[in-house]
C-alpha positions in Angstrom: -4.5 -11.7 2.8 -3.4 -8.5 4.9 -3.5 -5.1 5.1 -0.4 -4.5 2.9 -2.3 -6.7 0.0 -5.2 -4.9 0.6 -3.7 -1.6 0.6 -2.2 -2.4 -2.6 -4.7 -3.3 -4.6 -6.7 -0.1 -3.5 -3.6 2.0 -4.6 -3.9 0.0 -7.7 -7.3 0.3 -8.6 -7.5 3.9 -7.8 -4.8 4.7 -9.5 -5.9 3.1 -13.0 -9.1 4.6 -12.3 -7.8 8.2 -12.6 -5.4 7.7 -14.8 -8.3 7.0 -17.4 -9.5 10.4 -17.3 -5.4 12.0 -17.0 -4.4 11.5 -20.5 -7.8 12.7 -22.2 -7.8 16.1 -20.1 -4.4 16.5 -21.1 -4.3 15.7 -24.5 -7.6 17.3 -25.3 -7.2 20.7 -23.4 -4.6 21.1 -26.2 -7.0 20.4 -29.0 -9.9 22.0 -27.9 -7.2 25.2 -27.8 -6.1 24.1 -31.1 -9.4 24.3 -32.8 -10.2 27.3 -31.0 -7.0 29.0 -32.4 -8.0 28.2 -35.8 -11.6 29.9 -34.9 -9.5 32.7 -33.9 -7.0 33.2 -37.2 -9.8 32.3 -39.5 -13.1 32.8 -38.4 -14.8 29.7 -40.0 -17.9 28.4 -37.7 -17.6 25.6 -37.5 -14.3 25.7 -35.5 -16.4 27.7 -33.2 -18.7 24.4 -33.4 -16.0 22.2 -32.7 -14.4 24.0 -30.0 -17.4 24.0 -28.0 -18.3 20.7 -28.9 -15.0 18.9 -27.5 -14.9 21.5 -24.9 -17.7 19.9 -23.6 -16.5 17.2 -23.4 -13.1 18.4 -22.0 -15.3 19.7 -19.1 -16.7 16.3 -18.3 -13.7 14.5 -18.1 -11.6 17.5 -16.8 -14.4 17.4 -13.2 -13.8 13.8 -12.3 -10.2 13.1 -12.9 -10.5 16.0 -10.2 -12.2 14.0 -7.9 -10.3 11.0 -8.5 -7.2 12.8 -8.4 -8.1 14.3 -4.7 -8.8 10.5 -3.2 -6.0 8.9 -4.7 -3.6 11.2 -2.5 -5.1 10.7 0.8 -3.7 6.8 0.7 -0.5 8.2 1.1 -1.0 9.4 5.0 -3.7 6.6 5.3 -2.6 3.6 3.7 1.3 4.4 3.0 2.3 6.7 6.5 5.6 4.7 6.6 6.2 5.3 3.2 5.3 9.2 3.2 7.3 9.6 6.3 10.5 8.1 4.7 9.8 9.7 1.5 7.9 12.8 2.7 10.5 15.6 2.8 11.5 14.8 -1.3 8.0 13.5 -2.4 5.9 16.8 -1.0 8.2 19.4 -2.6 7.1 18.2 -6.8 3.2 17.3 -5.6 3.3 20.8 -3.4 4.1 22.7 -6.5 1.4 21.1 -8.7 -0.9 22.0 -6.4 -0.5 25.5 -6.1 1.1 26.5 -9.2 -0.2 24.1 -12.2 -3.2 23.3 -10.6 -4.7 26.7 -9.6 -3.2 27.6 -13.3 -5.7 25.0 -15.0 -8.6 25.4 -12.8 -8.4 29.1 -12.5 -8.7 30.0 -16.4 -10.8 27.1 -17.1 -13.3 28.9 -15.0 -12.2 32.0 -17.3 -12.7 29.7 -20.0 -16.5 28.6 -19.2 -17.7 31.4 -18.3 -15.8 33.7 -20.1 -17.8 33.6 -23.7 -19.1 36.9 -24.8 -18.0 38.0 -21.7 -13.8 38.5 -22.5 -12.0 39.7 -25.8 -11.0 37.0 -27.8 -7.7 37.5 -27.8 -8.3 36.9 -23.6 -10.5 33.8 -23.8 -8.1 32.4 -25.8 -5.4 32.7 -23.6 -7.3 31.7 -20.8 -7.6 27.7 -22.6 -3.9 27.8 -23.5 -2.7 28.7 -19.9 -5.3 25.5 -18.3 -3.9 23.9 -21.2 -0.5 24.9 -20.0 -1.4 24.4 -16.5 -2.5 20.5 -17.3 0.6 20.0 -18.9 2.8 21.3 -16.0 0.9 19.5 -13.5 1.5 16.3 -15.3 5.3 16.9 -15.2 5.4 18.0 -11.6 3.4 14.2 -11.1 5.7 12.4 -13.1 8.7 13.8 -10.9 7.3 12.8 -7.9 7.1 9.4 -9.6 10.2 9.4 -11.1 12.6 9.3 -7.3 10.9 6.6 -7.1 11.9 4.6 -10.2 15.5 6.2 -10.0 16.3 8.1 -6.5 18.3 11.2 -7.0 18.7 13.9 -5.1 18.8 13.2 -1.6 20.3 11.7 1.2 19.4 9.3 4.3 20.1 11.2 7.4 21.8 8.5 10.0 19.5 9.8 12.8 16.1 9.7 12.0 16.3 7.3 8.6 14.5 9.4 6.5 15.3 10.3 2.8 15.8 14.3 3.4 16.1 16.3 -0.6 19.8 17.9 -1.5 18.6 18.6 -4.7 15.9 19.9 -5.7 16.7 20.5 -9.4 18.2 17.2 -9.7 14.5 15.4 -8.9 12.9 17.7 -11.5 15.6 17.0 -13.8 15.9 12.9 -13.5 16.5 11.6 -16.6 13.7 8.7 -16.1 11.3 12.0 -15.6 12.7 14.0 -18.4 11.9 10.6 -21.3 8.6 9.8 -19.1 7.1 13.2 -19.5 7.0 13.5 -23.7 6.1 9.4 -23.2 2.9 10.2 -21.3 2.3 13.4 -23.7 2.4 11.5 -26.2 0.3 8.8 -25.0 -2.3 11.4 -23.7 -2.5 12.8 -27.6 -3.2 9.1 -28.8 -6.4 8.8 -26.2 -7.2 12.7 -27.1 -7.1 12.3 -30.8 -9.1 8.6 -31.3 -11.8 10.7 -28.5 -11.8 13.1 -31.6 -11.9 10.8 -34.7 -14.9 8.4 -33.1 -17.0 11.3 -32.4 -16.4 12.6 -35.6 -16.6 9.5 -37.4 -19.8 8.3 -35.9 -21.4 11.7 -36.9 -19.8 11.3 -40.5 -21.8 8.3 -41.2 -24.7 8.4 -39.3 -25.2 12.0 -40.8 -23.8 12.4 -44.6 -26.7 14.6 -45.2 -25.8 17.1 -42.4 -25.0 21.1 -42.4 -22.5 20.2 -40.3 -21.3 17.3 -42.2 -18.0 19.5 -43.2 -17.2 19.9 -39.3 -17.3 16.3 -38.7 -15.1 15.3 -41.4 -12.4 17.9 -40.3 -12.6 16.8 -37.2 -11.5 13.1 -38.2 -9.2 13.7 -40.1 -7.8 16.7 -37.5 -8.2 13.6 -34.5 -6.6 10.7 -37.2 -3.4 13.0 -37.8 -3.1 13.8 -34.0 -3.6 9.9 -33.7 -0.2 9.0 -35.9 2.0 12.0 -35.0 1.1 10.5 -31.8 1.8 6.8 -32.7 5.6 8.1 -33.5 5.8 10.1 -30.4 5.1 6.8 -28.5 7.0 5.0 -30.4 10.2 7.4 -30.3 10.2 8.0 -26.7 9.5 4.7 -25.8 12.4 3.2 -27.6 14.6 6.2 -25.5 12.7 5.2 -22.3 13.4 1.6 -22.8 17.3 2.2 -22.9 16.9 4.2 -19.7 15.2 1.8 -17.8 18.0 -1.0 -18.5 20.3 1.5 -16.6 18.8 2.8 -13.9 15.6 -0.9 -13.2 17.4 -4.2 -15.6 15.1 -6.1 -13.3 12.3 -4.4 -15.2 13.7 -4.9 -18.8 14.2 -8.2 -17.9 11.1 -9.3 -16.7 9.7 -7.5 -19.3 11.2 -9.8 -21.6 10.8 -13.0 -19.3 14.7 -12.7 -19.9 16.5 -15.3 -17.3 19.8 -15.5 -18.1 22.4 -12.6 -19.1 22.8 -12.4 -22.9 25.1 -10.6 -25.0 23.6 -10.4 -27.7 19.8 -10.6 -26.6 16.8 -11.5 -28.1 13.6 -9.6 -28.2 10.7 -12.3 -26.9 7.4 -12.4 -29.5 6.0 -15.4 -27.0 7.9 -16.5 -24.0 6.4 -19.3 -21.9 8.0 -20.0 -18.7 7.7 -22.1 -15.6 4.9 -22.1 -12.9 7.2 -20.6 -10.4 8.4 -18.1 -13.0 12.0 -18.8 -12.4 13.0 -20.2 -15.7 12.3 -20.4 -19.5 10.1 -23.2 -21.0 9.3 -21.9 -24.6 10.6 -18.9 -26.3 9.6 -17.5 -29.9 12.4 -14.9 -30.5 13.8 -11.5 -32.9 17.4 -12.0 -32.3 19.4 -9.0 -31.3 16.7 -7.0 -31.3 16.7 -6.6 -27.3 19.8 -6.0 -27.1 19.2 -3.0 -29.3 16.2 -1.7 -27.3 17.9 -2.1 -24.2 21.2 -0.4 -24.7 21.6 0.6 -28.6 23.8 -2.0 -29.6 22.6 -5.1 -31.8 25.3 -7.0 -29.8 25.2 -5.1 -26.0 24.4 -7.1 -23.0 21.2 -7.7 -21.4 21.4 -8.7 -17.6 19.2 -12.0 -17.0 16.6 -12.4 -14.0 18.3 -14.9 -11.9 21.3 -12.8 -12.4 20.2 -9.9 -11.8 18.3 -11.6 -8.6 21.4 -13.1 -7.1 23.1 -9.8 -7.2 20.4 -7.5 -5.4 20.4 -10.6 -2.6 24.1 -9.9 -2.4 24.3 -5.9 -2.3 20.4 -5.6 -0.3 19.8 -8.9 1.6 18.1 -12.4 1.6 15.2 -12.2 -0.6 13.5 -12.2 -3.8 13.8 -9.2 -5.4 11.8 -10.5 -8.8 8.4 -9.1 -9.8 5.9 -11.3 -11.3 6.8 -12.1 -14.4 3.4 -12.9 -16.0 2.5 -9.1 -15.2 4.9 -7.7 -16.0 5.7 -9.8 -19.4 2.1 -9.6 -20.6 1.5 -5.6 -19.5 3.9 -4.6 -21.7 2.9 -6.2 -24.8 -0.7 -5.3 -24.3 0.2 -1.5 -24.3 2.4 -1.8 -27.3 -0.3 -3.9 -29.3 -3.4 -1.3 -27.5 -1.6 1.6 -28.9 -0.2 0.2 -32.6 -4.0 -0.9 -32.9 -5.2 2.8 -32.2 -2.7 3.7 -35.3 -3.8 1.5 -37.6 -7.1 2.5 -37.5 -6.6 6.4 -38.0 -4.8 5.1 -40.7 -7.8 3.3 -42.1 -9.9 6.2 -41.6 -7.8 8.6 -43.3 -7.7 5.9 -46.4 -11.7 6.1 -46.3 -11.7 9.8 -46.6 -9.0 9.9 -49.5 -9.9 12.8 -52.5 -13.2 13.7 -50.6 -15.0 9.9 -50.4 -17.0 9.8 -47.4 -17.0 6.9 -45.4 -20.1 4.5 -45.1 -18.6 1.2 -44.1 -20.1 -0.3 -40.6 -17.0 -2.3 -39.5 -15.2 0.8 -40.2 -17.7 2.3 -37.7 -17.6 -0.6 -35.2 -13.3 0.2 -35.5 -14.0 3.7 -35.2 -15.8 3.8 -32.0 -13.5 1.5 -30.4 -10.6 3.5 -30.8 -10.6 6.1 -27.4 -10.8 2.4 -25.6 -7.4 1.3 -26.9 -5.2 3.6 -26.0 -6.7 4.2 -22.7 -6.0 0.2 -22.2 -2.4 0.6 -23.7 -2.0 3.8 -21.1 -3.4 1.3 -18.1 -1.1 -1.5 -19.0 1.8 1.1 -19.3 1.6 2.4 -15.8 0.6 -1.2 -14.5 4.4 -2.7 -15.9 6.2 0.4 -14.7 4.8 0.3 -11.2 4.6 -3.7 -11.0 8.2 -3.9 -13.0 9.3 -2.2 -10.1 8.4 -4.3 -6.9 9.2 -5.3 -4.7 10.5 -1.5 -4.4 8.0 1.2 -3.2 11.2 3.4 -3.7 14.0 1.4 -5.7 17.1 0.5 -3.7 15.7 2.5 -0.9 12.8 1.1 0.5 10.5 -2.1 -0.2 7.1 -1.9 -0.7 6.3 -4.0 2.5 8.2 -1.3 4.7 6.1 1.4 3.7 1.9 0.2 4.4 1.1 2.3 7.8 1.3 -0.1 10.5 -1.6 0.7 12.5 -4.2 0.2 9.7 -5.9 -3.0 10.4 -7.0 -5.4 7.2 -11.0 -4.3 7.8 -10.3 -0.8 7.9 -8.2 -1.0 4.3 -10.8 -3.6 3.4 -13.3 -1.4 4.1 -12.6 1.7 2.8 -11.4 -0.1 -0.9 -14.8 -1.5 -0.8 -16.4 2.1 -0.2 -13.8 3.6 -3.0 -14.4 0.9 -5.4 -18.3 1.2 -5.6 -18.2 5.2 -5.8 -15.8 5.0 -8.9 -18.3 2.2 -10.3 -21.1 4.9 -10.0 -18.8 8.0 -11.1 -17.6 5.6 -14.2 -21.1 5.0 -15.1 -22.0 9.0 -14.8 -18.4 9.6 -16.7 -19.9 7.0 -19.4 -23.4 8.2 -19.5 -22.8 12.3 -19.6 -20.1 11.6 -22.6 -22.2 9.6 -24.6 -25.0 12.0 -24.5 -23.0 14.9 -25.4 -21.4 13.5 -28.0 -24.2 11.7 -30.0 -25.8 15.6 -29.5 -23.5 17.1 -31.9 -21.8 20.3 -32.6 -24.2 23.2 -31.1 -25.7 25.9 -32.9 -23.1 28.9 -32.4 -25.7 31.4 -34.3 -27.3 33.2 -31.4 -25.7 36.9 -30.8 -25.1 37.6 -27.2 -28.1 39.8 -25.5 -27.9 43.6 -26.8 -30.7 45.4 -24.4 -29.1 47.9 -22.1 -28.8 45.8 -19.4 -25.4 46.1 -17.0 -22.8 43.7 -18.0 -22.0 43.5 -14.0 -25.7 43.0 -13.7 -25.8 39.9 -15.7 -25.9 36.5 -14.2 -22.5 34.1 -15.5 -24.2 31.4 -17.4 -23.1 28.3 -18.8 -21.3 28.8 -22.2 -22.8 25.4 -23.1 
């Protein structure tokens, strides 16, 4: 073990770790804007209820992907110098914007937002959730551009002197195509965690509470989160099958590890079960859907599919000695488990909607049990996605351009990388547990009582301390 193994599994961990807040805050900023909308047009309580109900929870999860979100950028100048001075000039530029356009967006009117009940016309604090909604959203984009150059340079060009990547471009990096597909991909995936957040709260309240006066929220609200849920499912499904094409022409390393595909095939078969040798260099066992890859790969039942060992003996030719494969276990098994995490999450709204069907309430425990375990699976089936497109990629840290070897600072030592993982990974063990707790408590609370009138003494509006909506 050294520092650049090290180093990348704290990049790794870290960055798993925040994404499992990302996607809730962004798919649930819209919802909770959603439901206060319908407040607005209709003024029916109990989307007041609701809106403050999954705001709350919004809030929770909105404060530590935050804080996640802040540490995970400081590896770049402590763990990754090499890396953020080859890549500095082109990687800043998207990650500078989010900062101090989407970012002070969200955070600015979510303050608005919390403290802004009673306080603002409604018309105003319902803007002020659409623009952090709006905000979240843009930040996401400017993230997955940064991301993006790295999974398909464009824009730029390697000044001879100094051997940095120096941006041409600009408008080219925020248009990539691998950004453009990735962006609705990740919305998408963020509305699947978002919406099964909304139909196991709900759910859980439907059936422990039948009886309740808010029983007629609840069941709105799962049947609101199980319809975000499927819309969802074909979003994913959609852009996924449009991502997949993308990545055969810009990474057909990824596609074909992906597939555990070793030799070139024209036409290619999509793997169900592929098992292969222990050095992962060739094909053992293999359950198959012929044509099928060839399909998801480039449109055409009979296109061709470059193999790994061909694929591998060309990039030795055009970049040098070396292996240029990424392990194949990871990369195979990563992306079934996000396809089978997510079309789990689907099948389950789809179950709850059936138990709901002409007015029936739901009862049935395994139905709950299902219910309650539906945030988890698309929050697996968003892990596994990011862990095949950043593992599909190595040994590239930018593809083509640089290896992920070249770009660990060189005057970090193993204990000091050791050290502060160690340090990182026991703080987000105690924020995870906090995260955990704070959610659970909130949610088995229920919807709040919305039936108190604001104060109406004489007393100064300026004079009033800002409270807590909640």
């Amino acid at each position: 073990m050294d520092a650049l193994d090290v180093a990348r599994w704290q990049f790794g961990v870290t960055t798993v770790y925040h994404f499992l807040f990302v996607p809730l805050t962004i798919g649930l900023s819209v919802l909770v804007a959603i439901l206060q909308t319908l407040w607005h047009r209709t003024g029916n309580e109990r989307y007041l209820k609701l809106t403050k109900f999954y705001g709350k929870l919004f809030l929770i999860n909105f404060a530590m992907g935050v804080v996640t979100g802040i540490v995970q950028e400081f590896q770049f100048g402590m763990n990754w110098s090499d890396y953020s001075r080859f890549v500095g000039d082109i990687f800043g530029a998207p990650l500078a914007i989010e900062a101090l356009v989407a970012f002070f967006l969200e955070s600015t009117f979510i303050g608005l937002w919390i403290f802004g009940w009673d306080r603002l016309p409604k018309r105003a604090h319902l803007a002020s959730i659409w623009a952090a909604a709006i905000g979240t959203n843009l930040s996401a984009y400017f993230i997955l551009a940064a991301n993006s150059f790295m999974q398909n340079p464009v824009g730029y060009r390697i000044n001879p002197d100094s051997g940095r990547a120096e941006l041409t471009d600009f408008p080219a990096v925020l248009t990539n195509k691998v950004a453009l597909i990735t962006f609705p991909h990740t919305l998408a995936g963020s509305f699947l965690v978002a919406g099964s957040l909304v139909v196991a709260v709900g759910l859980y309240h439907v059936i422990r509470n039948r009886g309740s006066a808010d029983a007629g929220a609840y069941r709105f609200a799962t049947k609101f989160g199980s319809w975000v849920v499927l819309v969802a499912s074909a979003a994913v499904l959609f852009t996924g099958d449009i991502q997949g094409k993308i990545m055969t022409e810009v990474q057909p390393m990824k596609m074909a590890a992906a597939e555990g595909l070793y030799t070139t095939e024209s036409p290619a078969s999509f793997s169900v079960l592929t098992i292969g040798s222990l050095d992962g260099t060739r094909e053992v066992f293999a359950l198959k859907i012929p044509y099928l890859l060839s399909y998801l790969g480039t449109g055409d039942p009979h296109g061709t599919v470059h193999g790994i060992n061909d694929l591998q003996a060309q990039y030795a030719t055009q970049y040098g000695a070396g292996s240029y494969t990424p392990i194949i276990p990871v990369t195979y098994w990563s992306f079934r488990f996000m396809i089978a995490f997510g079309m789990a999450a689907g099948a389950i709204a789809l179950l709850v909607l059936w138990s709901q069907r002409k007015g029936r309430t739901p009862s049935s425990r395994w139905l709950l049990r299902a219910g309650l375990a539906m945030p988890v699976l698309p929050l697996l089936a968003n892990s596994f996605g990011w862990i095949f497109t950043e593992m599909g990629r190595q040994p590239w840290i930018v593809f083509g351009e640089m290896l992920t070897r070249n770009g660990v600072s060189r005057s970090v030592s193993l204990t000091e990388v050791l050290t502060s993982f160690t340090a990182f990974t026991l703080i987000y063990a105690t924020l995870a547990v906090i995260e955990v707790k704070l959610l659970l408590r909130y949610a088995r609370a229920g919807v709040p009582d919305v039936s108190e009138q604001p104060p109406t003494d004489d007393t100064d509006d300026a004079e009033r301390p800002l409270a807590f909506a909640y």
